[in-house]
N, C-alpha and C positions, 0 to 999 in steps of 0.2 A: 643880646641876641639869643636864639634858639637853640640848643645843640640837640641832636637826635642820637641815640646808638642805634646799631645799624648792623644786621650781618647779613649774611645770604639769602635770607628769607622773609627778612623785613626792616622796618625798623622802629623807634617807639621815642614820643617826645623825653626828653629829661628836665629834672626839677634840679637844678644842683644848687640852691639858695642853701641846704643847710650838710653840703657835700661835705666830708672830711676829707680832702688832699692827703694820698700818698705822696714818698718822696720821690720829684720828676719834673721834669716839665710838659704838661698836658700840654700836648696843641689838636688842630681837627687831624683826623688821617691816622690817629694813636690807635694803637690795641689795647684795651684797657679793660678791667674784673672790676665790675660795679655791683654794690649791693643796696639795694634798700626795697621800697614796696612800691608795686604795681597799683594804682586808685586812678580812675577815673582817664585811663587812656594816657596816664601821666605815670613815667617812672621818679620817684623820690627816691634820689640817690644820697643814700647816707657815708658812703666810703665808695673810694675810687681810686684806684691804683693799677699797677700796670704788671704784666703777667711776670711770675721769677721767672731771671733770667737761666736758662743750659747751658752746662758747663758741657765744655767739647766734648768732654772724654765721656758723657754721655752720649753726646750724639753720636761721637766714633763709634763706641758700643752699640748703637741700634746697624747705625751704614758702613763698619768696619773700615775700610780703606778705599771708598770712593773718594778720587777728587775734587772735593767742592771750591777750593780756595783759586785753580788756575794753573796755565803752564801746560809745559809740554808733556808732564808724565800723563798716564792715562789713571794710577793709582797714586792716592796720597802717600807722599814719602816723611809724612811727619811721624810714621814707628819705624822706620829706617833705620835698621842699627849701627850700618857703616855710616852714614851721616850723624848718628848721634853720637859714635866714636871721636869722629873729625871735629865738630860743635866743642865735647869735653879736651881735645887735644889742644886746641886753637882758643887758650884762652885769653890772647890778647887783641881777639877778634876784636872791631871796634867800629859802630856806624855814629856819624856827625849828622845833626839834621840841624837846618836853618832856613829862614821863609824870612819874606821881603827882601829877598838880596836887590836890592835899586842899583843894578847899573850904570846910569846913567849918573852917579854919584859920586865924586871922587873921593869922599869921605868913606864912603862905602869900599870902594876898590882899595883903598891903601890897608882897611880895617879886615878887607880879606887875604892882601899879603902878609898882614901880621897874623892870621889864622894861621897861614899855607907854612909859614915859619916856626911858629909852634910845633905843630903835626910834624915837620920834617925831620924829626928824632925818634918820632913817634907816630908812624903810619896810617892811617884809619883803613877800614875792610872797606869803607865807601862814604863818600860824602853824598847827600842828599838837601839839593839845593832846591828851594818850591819859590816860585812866585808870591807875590808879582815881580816881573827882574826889571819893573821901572816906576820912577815915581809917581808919574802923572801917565794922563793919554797924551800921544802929543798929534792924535790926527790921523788926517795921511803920511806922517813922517815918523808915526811911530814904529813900523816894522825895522826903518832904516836907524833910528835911532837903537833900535835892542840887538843889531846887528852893530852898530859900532861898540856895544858895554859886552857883548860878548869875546868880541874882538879884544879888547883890552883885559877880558879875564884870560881868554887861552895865553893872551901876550905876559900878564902876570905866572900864573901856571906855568909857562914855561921854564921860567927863572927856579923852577922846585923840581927837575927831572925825575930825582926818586920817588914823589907821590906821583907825577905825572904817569910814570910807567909803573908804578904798585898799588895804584888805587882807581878803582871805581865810581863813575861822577852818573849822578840820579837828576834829573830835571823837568820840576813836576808844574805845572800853567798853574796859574793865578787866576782868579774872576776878573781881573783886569786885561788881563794877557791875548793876544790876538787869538781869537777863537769864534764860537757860539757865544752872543752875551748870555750871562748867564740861567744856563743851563747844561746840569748834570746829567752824564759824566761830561765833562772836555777833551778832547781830543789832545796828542800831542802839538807843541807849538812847531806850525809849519816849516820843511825845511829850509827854505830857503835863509831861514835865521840859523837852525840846527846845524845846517854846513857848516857854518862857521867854526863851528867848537867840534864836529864831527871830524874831519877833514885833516884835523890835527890831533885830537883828544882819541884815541880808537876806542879807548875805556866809558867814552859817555854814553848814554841812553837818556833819552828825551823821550817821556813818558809820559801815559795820558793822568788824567785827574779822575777820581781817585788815580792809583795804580799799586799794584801788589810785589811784594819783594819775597821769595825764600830763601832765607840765608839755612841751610842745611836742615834741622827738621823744626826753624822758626819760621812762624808767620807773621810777614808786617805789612800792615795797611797804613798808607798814605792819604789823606785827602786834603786838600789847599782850599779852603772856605770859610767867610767868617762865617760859619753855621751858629755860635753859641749867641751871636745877638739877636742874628734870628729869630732862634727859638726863642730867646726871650722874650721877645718882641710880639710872638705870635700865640703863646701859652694862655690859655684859657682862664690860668689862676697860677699869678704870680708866685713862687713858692717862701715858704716863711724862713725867714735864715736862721730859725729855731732847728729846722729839721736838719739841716748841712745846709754846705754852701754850692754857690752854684755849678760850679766843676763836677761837682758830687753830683747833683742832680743832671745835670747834662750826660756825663758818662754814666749811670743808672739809665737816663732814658734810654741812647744808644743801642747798649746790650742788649735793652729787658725789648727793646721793638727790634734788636735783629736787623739796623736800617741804620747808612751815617746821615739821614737827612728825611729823616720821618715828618716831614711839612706835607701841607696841600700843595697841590700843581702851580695852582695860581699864585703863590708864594714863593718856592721852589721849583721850578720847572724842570722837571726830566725825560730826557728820551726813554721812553717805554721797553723799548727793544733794546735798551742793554742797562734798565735797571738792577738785573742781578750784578752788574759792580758797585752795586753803593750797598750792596747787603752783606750783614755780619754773619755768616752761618755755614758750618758750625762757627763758634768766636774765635779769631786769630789771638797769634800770643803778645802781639804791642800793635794798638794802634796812635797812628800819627798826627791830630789833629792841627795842621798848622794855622791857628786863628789866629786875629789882631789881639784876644782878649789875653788877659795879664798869662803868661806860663803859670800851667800846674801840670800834676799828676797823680793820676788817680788808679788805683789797681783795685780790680775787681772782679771775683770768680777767674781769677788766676790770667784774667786779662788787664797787660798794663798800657792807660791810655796817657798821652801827655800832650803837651801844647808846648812846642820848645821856645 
């Protein structure tokens, strides 16, 4: 096919037959520094890479203490110094994050009372549960089916009262999960399911997709997607597993586009009107990617991303 680059004012065919790939995963819809020579209405790009990423504490320095990340302050509380007192006092703070919790699985439910039994000597700041919370679709019976795997978690949870009453329960929709089919962000999953675990859990929050966390003057980003096949799937030029691997290249892209989900529309689907929650900017300090692909982690420019 064709690709064009393309800014505000025009755009111009490209030759990428003798392009050097930076490290990344190119797809359409990227911000990308191309260099080569302008002949014949034709750009011959000889290198192609993607803009360095900004480190926050630059960006803090140009916008000092506006809020970009969310929340109820009106001023970012990330140089907070009585919150960064509390951060360094509080060092056995501790967040759990796990994705595909199936419900519907009693392999599953027994594998989270032996979690809930562990942690019980040993508190966590907050458990962070993402979708999908079942294995399959099952229909029109699927609401009432995540209604009975919830059911059977708060009935397990119960059996543990000191996390129940010292800990915080995060619950973030799955691309499977009753909602918008796929299309970012998702909303939280409806309550008529939420009751369930609300009703009894007063500590849980059922939160949209992405969704934003500050634990004192950290920032953590959440997002429940397989985004990294995606992008594979959708990149213009494979990347060579000479340069890194693809974890590398995935979290490089992220950063350096400023986006958890830098696709085309028609790949990607996102509500317009609340696309600033899938943007990185300035960069948070751990972001969450809960994908199907293997766990890694990756820190870069003093942002740590993982796939738990």
């Amino acid at each position: 096919g064709k690709y064009y680059l393309e800014d505000p004012t025009g755009f111009v065919l490209m030759n990428l037959t003798k392009a050097n790939f930076h490290g990344g995963l190119f797809t359409e819809n990227s911000y990308v520094l191309a260099e080569g020579l302008f002949e014949d209405n034709v750009f011959h790009v000889n290198a192609l890479g993607f803009p360095p990423p900004e480190h926050s504490k630059i960006t803090r320095a140009y916008f000092g203490n506006i809020n970009f990340f969310g929340g109820p302050s009106t001023t970012s509380v990330k140089s907070s110094s009585k919150l960064r007192t509390v951060e360094q006092e509080n060092t056995d703070a501790m967040f759990v994050f796990l994705s595909d919790i199936w419900l519907d699985q009693i392999v599953v439910l027994n594998k989270l009372k032996e979690l809930f039994l562990g942690f019980s000597e040993a508190i966590p700041t907050c458990f962070v549960f993402c979708g999908n919370f079942a294995s399959t679709c099952y229909g029109e019976d699927h609401i009432d089916v995540l209604k009975e795997g919830f059911g059977k978690f708060v009935k397990i949870l119960k059996e543990f009262p000191a996390i129940l009453e010292n800990c915080r329960f995060v619950f973030v929709p799955g691309p499977s999960d009753p909602g918008p089919a796929f299309v970012s962000p998702r909303p939280a999953l409806p309550t008529v399911i939420s009751d369930v675990v609300t009703s009894v859990v007063g500590n849980a929050v059922f939160a949209t997709n992405p969704c934003r966390i500050q634990y004192c003057t950290q920032e953590i980003v959440i997002y429940r997607e397989d985004i990294v096949t995606k992008m594979c799937r959708n990149c213009i030029q494979f990347p060579n597993s000479e340069t890194g691997t693809i974890p590398n290249h995935f979290v490089k892209t992220i950063i350096s586009q400023g986006h958890l989900c830098p696709l085309p529309l028609h790949v990607s689907p996102v509500y317009w009107s609340f696309d600033h929650s899938l943007q990185l900017y300035p960069l948070p300090d751990v972001i969450v990617v809960a994908d199907k692909y293997d766990p890694f982690s990756v820190e870069m420019v003093d942002t740590h991303c993982f796939n738990p």
